[in-house]
TORKOL-4160 file (C-alpha; in steps of 0.2 Angstrom, whole numbers, padded with zeros to 4 digits, m for minus):
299
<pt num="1" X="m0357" Y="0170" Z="m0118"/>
<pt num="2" X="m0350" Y="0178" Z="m0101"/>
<pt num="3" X="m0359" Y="0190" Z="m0091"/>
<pt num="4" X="m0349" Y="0204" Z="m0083"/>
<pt num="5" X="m0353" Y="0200" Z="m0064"/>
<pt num="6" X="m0355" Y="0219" Z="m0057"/>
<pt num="7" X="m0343" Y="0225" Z="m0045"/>
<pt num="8" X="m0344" Y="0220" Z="m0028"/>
<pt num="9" X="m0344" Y="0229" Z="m0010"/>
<pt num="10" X="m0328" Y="0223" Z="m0006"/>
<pt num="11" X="m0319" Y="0229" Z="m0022"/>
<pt num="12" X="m0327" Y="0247" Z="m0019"/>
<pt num="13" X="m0320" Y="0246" Z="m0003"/>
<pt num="14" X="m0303" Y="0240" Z="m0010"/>
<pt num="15" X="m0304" Y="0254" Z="m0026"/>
<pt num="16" X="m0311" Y="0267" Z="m0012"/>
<pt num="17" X="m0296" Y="0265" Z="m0001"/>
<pt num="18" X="m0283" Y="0265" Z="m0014"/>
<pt num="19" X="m0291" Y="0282" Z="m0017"/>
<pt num="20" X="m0288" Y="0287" Z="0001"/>
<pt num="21" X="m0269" Y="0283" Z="0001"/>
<pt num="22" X="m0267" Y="0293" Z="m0014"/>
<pt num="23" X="m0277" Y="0308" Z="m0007"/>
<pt num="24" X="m0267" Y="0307" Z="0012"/>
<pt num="25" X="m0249" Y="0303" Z="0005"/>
<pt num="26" X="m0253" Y="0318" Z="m0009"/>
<pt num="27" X="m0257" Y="0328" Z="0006"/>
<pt num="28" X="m0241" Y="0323" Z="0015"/>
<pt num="29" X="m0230" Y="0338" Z="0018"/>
<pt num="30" X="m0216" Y="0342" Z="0008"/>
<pt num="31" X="m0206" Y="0351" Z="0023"/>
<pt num="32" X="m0208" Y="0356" Z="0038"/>
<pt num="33" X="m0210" Y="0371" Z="0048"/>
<pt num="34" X="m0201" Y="0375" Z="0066"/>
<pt num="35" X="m0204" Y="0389" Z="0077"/>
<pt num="36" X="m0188" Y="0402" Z="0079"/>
<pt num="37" X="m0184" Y="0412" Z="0091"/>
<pt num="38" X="m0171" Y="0426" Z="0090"/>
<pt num="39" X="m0168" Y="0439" Z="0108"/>
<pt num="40" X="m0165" Y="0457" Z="0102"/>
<pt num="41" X="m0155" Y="0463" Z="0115"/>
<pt num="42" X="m0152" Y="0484" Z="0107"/>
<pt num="43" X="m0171" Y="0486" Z="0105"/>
<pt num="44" X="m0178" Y="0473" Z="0119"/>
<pt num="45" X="m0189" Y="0462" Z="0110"/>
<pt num="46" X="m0189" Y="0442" Z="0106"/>
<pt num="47" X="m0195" Y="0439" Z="0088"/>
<pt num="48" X="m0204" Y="0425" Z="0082"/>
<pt num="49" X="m0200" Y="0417" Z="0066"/>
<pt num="50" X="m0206" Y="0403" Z="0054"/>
<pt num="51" X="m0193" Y="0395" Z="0048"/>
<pt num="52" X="m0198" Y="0391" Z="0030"/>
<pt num="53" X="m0203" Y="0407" Z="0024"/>
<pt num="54" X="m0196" Y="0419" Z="0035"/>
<pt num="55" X="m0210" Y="0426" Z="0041"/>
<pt num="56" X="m0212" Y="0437" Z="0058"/>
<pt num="57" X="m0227" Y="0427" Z="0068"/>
<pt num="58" X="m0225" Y="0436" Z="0084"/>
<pt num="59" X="m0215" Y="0450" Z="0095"/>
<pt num="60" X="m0212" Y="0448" Z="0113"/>
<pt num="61" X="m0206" Y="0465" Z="0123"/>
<pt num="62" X="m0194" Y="0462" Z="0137"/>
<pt num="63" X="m0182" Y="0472" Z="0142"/>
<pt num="64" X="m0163" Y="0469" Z="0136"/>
<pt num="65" X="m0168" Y="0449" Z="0133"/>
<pt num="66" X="m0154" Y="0439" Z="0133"/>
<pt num="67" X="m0153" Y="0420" Z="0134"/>
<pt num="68" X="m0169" Y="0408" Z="0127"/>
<pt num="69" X="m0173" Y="0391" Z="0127"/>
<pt num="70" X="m0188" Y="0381" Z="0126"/>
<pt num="71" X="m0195" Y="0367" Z="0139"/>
<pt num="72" X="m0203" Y="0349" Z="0132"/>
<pt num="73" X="m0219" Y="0357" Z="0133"/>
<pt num="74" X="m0216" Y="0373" Z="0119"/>
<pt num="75" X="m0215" Y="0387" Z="0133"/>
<pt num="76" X="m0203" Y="0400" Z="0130"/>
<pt num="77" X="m0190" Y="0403" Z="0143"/>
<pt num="78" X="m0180" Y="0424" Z="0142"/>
<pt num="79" X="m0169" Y="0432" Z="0151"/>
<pt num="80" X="m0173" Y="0449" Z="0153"/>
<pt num="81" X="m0165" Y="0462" Z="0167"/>
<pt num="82" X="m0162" Y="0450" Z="0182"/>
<pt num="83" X="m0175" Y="0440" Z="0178"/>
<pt num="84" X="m0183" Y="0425" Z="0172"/>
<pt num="85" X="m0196" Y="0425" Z="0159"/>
<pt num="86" X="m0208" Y="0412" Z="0155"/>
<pt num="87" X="m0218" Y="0414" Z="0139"/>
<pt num="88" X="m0236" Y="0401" Z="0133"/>
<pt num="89" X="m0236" Y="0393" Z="0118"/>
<pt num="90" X="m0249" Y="0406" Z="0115"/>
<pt num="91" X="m0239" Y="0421" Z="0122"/>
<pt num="92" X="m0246" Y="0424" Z="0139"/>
<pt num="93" X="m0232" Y="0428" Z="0152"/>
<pt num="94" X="m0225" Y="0426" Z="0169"/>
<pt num="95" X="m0213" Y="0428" Z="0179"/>
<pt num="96" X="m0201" Y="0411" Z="0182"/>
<pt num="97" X="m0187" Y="0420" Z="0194"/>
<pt num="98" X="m0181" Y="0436" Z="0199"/>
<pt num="99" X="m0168" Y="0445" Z="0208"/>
<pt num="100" X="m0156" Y="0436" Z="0198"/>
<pt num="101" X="m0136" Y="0444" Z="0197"/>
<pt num="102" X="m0134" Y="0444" Z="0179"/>
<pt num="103" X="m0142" Y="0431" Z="0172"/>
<pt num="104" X="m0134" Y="0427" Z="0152"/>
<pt num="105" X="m0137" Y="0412" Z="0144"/>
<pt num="106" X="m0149" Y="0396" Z="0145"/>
<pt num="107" X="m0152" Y="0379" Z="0144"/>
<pt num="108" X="m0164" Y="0362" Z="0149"/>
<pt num="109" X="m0159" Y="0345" Z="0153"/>
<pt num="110" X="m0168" Y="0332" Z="0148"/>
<pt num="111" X="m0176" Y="0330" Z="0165"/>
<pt num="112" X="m0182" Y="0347" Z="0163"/>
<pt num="113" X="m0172" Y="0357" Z="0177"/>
<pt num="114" X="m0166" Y="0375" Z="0169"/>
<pt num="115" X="m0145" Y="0380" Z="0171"/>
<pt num="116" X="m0144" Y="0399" Z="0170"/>
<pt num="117" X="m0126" Y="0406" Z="0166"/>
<pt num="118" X="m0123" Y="0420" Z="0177"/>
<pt num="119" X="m0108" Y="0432" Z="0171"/>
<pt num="120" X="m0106" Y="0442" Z="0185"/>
<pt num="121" X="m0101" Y="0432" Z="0198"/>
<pt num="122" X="m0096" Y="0417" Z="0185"/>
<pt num="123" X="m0106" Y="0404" Z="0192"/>
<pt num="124" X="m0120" Y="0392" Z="0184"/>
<pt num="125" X="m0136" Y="0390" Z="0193"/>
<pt num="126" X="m0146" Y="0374" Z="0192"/>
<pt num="127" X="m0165" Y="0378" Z="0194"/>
<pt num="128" X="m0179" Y="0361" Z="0195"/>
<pt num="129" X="m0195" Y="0363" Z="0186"/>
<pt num="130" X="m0203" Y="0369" Z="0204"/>
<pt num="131" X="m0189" Y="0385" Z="0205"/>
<pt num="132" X="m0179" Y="0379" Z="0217"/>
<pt num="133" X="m0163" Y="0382" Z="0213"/>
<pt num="134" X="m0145" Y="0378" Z="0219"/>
<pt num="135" X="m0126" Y="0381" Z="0212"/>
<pt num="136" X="m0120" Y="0371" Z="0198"/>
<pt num="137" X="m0101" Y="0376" Z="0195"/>
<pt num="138" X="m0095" Y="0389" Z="0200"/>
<pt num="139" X="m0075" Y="0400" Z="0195"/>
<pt num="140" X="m0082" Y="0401" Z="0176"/>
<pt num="141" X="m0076" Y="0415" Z="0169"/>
<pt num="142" X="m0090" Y="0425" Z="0161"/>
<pt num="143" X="m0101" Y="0408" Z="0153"/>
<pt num="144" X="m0112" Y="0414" Z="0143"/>
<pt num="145" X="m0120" Y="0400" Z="0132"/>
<pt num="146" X="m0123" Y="0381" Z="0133"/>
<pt num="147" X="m0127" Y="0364" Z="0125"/>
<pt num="148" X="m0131" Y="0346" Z="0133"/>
<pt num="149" X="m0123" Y="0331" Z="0122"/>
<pt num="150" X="m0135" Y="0315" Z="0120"/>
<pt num="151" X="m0125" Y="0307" Z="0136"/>
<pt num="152" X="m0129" Y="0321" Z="0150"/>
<pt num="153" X="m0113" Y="0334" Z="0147"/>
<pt num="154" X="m0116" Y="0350" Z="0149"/>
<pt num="155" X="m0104" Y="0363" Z="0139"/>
<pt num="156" X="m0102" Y="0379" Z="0145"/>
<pt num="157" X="m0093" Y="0394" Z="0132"/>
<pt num="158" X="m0084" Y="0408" Z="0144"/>
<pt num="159" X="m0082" Y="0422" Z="0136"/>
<pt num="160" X="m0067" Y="0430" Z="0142"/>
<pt num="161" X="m0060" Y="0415" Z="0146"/>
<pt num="162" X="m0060" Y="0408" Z="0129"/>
<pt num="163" X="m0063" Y="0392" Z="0133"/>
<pt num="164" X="m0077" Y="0378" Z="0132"/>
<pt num="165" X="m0081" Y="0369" Z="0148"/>
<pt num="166" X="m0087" Y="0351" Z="0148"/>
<pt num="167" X="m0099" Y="0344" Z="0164"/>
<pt num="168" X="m0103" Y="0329" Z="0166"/>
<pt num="169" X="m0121" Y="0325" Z="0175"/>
<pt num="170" X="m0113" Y="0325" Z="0190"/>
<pt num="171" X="m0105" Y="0341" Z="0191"/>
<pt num="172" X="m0087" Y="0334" Z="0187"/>
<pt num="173" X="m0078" Y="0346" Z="0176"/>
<pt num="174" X="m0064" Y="0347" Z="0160"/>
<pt num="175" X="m0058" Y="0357" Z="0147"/>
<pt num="176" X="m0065" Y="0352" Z="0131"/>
<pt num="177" X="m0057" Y="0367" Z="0120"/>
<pt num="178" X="m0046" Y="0382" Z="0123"/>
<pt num="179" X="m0040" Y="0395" Z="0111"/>
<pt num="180" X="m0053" Y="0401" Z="0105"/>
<pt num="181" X="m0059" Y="0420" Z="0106"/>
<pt num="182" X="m0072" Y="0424" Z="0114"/>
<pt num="183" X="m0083" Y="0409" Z="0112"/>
<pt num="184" X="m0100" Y="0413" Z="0115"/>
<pt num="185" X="m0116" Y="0400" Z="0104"/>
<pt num="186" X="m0115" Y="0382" Z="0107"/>
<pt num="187" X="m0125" Y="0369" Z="0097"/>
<pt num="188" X="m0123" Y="0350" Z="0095"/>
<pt num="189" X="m0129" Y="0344" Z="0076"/>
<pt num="190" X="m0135" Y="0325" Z="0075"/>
<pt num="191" X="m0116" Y="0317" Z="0073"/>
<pt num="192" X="m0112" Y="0323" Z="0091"/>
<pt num="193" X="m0103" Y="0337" Z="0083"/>
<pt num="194" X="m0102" Y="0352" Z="0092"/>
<pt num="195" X="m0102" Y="0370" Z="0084"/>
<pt num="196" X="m0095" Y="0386" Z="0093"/>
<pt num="197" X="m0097" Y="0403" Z="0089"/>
<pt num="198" X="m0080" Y="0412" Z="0090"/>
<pt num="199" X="m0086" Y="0429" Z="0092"/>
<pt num="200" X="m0072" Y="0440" Z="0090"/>
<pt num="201" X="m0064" Y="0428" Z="0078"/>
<pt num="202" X="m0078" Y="0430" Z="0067"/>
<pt num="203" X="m0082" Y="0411" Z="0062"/>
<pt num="204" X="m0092" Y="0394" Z="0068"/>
<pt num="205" X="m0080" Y="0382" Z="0075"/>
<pt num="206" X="m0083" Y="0364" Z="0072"/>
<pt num="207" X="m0077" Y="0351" Z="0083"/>
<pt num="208" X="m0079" Y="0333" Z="0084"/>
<pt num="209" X="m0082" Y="0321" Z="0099"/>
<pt num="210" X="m0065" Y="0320" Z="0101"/>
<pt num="211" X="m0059" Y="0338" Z="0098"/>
<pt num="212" X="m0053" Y="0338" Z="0082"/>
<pt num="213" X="m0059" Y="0356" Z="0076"/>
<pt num="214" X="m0061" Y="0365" Z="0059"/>
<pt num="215" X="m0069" Y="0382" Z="0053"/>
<pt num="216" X="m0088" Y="0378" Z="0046"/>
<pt num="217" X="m0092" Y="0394" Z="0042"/>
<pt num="218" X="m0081" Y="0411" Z="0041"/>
<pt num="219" X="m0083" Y="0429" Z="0037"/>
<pt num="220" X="m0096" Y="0432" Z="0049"/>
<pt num="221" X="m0095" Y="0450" Z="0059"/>
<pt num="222" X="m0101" Y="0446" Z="0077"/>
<pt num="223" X="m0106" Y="0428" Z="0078"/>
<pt num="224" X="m0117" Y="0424" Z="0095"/>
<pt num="225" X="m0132" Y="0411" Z="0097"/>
<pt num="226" X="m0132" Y="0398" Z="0085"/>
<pt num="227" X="m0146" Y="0382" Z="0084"/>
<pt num="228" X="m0150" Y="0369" Z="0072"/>
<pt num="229" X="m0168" Y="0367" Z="0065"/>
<pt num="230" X="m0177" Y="0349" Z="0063"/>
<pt num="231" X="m0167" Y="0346" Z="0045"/>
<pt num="232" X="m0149" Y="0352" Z="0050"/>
<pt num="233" X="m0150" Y="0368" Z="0044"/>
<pt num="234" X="m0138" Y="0379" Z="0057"/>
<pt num="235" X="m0146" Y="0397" Z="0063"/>
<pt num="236" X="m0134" Y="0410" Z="0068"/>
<pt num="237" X="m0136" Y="0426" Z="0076"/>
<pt num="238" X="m0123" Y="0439" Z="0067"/>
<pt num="239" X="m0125" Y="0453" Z="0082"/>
<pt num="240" X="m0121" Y="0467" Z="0073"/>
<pt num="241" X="m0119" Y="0463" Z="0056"/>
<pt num="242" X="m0122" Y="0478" Z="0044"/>
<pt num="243" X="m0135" Y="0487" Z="0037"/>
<pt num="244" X="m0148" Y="0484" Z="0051"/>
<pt num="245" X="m0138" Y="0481" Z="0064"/>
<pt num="246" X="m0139" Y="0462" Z="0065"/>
<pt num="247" X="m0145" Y="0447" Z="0056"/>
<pt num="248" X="m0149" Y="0429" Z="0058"/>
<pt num="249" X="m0140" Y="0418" Z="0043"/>
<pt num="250" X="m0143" Y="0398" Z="0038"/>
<pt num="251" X="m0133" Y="0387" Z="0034"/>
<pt num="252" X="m0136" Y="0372" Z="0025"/>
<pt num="253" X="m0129" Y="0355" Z="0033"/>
<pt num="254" X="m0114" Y="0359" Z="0018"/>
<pt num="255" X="m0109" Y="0376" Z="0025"/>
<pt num="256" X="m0119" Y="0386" Z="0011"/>
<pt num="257" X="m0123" Y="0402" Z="0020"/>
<pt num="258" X="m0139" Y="0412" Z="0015"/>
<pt num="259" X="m0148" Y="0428" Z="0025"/>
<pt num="260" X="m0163" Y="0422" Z="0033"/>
<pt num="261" X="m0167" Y="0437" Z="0042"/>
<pt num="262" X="m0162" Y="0456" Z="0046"/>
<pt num="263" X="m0179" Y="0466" Z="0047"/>
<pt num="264" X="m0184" Y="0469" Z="0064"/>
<pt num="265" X="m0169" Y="0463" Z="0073"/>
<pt num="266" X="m0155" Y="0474" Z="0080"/>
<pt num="267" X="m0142" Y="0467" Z="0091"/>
<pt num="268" X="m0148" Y="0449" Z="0090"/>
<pt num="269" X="m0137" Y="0436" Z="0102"/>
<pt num="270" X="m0147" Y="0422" Z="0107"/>
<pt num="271" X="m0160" Y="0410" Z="0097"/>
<pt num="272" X="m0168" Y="0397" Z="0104"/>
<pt num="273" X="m0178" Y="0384" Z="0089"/>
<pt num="274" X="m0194" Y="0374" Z="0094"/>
<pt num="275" X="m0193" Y="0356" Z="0081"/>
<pt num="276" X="m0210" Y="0354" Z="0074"/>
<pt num="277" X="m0214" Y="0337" Z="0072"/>
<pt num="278" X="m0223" Y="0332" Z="0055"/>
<pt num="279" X="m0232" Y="0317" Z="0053"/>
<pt num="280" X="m0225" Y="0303" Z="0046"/>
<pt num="281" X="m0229" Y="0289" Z="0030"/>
<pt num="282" X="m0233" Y="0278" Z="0044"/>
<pt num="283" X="m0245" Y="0289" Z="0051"/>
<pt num="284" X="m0254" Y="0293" Z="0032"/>
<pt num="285" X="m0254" Y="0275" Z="0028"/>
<pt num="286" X="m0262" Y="0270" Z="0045"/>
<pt num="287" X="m0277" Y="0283" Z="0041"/>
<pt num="288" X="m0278" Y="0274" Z="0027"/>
<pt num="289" X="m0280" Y="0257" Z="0035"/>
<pt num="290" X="m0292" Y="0263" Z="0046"/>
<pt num="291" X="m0305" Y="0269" Z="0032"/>
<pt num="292" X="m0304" Y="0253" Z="0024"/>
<pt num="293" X="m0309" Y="0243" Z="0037"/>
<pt num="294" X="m0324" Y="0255" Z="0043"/>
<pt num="295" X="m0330" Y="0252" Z="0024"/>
<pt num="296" X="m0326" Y="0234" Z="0023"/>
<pt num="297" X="m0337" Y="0233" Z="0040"/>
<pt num="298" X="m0350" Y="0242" Z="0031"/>
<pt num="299" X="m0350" Y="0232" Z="0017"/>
């Protein structure tokens, strides 16, 4: 007759751990959540957005805020009246430049260093993460936003000149596309396509690496800053789409349009999206690990 030997440490470590994995990957998330933020210029606010449900998490007041975009570390970076706004992860302020002639549009490098469209007197300033700054390009006419590609190039829209510029990192400048009216958002998706907003012709532009271009999305009323979430989803500021006034839409990687958000906004041109990293399968499975051998030490 056999005896049932009764279970040992080991296996109840085993049995305990294949618990664990089931509770962490069950507790994996199921999407994600970035960080959106859209400047109102008509009623001088930035509006803070989560991206999954829609919901308003914060409103900064600044003065006619134009161009916004985000540094490495999550702080928020607004124009506002001549000046340069530097906004906290946790919303606390200060002042990053001033005295500036007309400051639109903005963008980082990967190094870190800020260009600052300036539509008065059409030039693009280059400021280091210290502040000193020094003239980029210069005989724009009116560039109001920009994108970086994955190689260094900078792209500059100018608005009246209905053009989009292409920089390389050394300052060395093309046309990359002409025709277009009144070009203003510029976003690169994860192909190395780039997307415009045509303002005035009331659509998104797509173009490929090698300037073949099609329409993405159309029948928009005033289309200006544009940016892609962590997924490919594509935001764009409709300035003064009706009832309120102006309205962020998404788009789906396809080109499916849906409203994201119209309360609160009035005059929206500019939106800058902070990706939120979520944690990978690796990440779950190595929690896991870890607690099977703390109990198989214990054991």
């Amino acid at each position: 007759m056999q005896t049932r030997q009764p279970t040992s440490n080991r296996q109840l470590a085993s049995n305990a751990s294949l618990t664990l994995l089931a509770t962490f990957l069950a507790a994996a998330p199921t999407s994600r959540a970035d960080i959106i933020y859209v400047s109102n210029w008509n009623i001088g606010t930035i509006e803070k957005f989560d991206s999954t449900t829609g919901t308003k998490l914060d409103t900064y007041n600044i003065a006619h805020p134009q161009g916004v975009a985000l540094d490495s570390a999550g702080n928020l970076y607004a124009v506002g009246s001549g000046s340069i706004i530097k906004y906290t992860p946790a919303g606390v302020s200060s002042i990053f430049a001033t005295d500036l002639q007309g400051p639109t549009g903005l963008v980082f490098d990967s190094a870190g260093s800020l260009y600052v469209g300036y539509a008065r007197n059409n030039t693009i300033m280059k400021f280091t993460p210290d502040g000193v700054a020094t003239v980029f390009a210069s005989t724009l006419n009116t560039p109001h936003h920009f994108a970086f590609d994955n190689a260094g190039n900078l792209y500059a829209a100018t608005y009246t000149g209905n053009t989009i510029e292409k920089f390389t990192p050394e300052g060395v400048r093309s046309v990359f596309a002409t025709g277009l009216l009144s070009p203003m958002g510029l976003a690169f998706d994860r192909a190395g396509n780039l997307y415009a907003a045509n303002y005035h012709g009331h659509t998104i532009q797509k173009i490929t690496p090698e300037g073949s271009r099609s329409i993405f999305a159309a029948g928009l009323t005033d289309p200006a800053g544009i940016a892609f979430d962590g997924t490919g989803n594509l935001y764009v500021a409709d300035e003064w789409s009706m009832p309120n006034y102006g309205s962020v839409v998404k788009f789906t990687p396809d080109g499916v349009g849906s409203l994201f958000a119209s309360t609160y906004l009035s005059g929206p041109s500019y939106i800058a999206i902070q990706i939120v990293p979520e944690p990978s399968g690796m990440a779950l499975l190595g929690l896991t690990l870890s607690a099977l051998l703390t109990l198989r030490r214990s054991s």
